[in-house]
C-alpha positions in Angstrom: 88.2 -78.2 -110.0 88.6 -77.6 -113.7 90.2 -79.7 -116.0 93.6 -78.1 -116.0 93.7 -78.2 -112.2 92.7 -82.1 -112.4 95.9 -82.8 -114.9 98.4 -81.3 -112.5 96.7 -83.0 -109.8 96.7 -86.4 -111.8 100.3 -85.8 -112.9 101.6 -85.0 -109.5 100.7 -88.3 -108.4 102.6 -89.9 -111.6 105.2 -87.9 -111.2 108.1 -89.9 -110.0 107.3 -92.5 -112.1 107.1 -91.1 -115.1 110.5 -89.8 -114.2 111.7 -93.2 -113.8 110.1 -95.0 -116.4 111.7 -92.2 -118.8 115.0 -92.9 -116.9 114.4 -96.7 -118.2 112.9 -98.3 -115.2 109.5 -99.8 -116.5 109.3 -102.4 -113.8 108.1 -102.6 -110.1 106.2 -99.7 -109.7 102.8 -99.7 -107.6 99.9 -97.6 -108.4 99.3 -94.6 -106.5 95.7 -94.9 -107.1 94.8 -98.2 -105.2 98.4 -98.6 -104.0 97.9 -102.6 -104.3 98.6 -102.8 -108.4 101.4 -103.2 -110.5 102.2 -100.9 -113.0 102.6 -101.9 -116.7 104.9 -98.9 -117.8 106.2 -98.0 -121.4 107.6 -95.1 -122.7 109.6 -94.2 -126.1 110.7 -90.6 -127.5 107.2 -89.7 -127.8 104.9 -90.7 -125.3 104.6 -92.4 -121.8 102.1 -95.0 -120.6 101.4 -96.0 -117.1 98.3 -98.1 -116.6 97.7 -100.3 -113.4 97.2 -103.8 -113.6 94.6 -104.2 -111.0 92.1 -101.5 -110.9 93.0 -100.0 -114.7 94.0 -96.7 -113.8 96.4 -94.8 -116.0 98.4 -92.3 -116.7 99.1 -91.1 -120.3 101.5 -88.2 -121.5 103.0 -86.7 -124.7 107.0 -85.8 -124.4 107.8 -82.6 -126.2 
């Protein structure tokens, strides 16, 4: 798989978070990774940040 198929892959698993952490909800949501964690979500105009609590996982994007 190269590196470009490993981002979609990644980001389609982030997906509807990252939708709802940009919609404001930066609270209560698990990781889809080791399903157990909690999320620690922040987002501003420039950049989201998903990163789970329990295994470290996470998710980091640029907004354009």
């Amino acid at each position: 798989m190269g590196d470009e198929e490993g981002d979609f892959v990644t980001y389609s698993l982030y997906e509807g978070i990252v939708s709802e952490v940009l919609a404001g909800r930066i609270e209560g949501h698990k990781c889809p990774i080791c399903v157990e964690g909690e999320l620690d979500c922040s987002a501003d105009d420039m950049h989201v940040m998903l990163k789970c609590k329990k295994c470290g996982r996470f998710f980091e994007g640029m907004l354009a």
